[in-house]
C-alpha positions as CSV (number, residue, x, y, z in Angstrom):
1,X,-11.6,-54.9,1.7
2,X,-13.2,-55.4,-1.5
3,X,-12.8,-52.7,-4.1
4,X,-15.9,-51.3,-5.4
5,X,-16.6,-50.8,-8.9
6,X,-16.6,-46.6,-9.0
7,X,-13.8,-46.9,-6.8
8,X,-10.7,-47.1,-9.3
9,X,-12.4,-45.0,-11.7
10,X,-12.6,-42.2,-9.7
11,X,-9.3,-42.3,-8.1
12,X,-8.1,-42.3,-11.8
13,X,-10.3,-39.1,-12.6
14,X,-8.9,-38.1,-8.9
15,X,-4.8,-38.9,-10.1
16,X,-5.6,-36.8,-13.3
17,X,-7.9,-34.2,-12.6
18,X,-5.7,-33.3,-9.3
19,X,-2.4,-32.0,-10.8
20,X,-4.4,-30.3,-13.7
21,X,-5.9,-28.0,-10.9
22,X,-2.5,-27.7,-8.9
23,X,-0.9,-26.3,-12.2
24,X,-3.8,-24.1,-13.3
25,X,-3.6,-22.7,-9.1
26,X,-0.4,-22.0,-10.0
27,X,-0.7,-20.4,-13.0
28,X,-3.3,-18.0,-11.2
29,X,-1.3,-16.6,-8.4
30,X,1.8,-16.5,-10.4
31,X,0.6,-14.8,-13.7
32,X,0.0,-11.6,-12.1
33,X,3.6,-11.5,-10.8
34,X,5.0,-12.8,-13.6
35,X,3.4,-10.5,-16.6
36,X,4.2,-7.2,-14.0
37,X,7.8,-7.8,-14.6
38,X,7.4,-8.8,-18.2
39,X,5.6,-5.4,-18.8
40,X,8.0,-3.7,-16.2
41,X,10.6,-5.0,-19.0
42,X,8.8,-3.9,-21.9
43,X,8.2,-0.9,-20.2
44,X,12.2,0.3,-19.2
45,X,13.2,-0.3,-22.6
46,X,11.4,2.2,-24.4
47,X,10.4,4.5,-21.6
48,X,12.5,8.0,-20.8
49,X,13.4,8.8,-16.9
50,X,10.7,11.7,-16.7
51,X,7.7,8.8,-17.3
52,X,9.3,6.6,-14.4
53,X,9.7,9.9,-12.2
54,X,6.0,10.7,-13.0
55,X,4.8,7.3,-11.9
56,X,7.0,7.4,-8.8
57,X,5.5,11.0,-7.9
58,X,1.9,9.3,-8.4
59,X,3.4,6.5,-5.8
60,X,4.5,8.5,-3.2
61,X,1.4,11.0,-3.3
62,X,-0.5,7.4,-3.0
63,X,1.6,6.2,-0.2
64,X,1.0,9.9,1.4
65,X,-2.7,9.6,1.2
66,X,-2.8,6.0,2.8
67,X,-0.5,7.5,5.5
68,X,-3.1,9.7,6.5
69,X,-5.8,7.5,6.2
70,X,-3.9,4.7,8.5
71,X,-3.3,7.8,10.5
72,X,-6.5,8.9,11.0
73,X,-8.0,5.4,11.8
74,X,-5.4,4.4,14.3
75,X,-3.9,2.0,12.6
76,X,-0.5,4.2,13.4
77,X,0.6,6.0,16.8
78,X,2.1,9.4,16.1
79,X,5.6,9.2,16.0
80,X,5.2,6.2,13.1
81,X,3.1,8.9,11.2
82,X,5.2,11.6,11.6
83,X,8.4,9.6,10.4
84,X,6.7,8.0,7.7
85,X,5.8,11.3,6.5
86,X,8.7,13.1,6.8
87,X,10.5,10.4,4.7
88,X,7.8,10.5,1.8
89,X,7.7,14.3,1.9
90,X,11.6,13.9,1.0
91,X,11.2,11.6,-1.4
92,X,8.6,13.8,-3.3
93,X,10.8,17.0,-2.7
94,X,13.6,14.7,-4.1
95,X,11.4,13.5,-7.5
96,X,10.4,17.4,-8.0
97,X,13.4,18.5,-7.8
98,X,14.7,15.6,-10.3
99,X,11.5,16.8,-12.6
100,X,12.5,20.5,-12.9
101,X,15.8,19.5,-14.0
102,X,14.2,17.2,-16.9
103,X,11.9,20.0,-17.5
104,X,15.2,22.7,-17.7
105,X,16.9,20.1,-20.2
106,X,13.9,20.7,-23.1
């Protein structure tokens, strides 16, 4: 089969423009993943224990709040609900606790 003319030109645009959007895909899914722990790192070397205990409190009133949600919409039967909470509610006690001995050490 004869080539045609637009043929070659396009499968060179094609062989060049393809791996340029395969790298730049790339780069979009994996940015966000990557500059998380970058930060993360930035962020343990000057942060103190009571910041990260902060954030994780925010987390697990978060995670307690979706609980409940999922909860109330059926998306989990009672005994899944009831463990799930009773974990988190530890947790929280646990990162409170930890709190109100950073806050006795001032």
């Amino acid at each position: 089969m004869p080539a045609l003319p637009g043929n070659t030109e396009t499968n060179c645009m094609v062989q060049i423009i393809a791996p340029i959007l395969f790298i730049a895909a790339i780069i979009y899914v994996a940015y966000p993943l990557v500059s998380d722990k970058i930060l993360l790192g930035f962020a343990d070397a000057g942060d103190n224990g009571r910041e990260r205990l902060f954030d994780e409190k925010e987390e697990i009133v978060s995670s307690l709040k979706d609980i409940e949600m999922d909860y109330r919409m059926g998306k989990l039967s009672l005994q899944d609900y009831t463990q799930l909470r009773v974990d988190f509610e530890r947790r929280a006690a646990d990162v409170l606790k930890r709190l109100d001995e950073t806050d006795d050490e001032r």
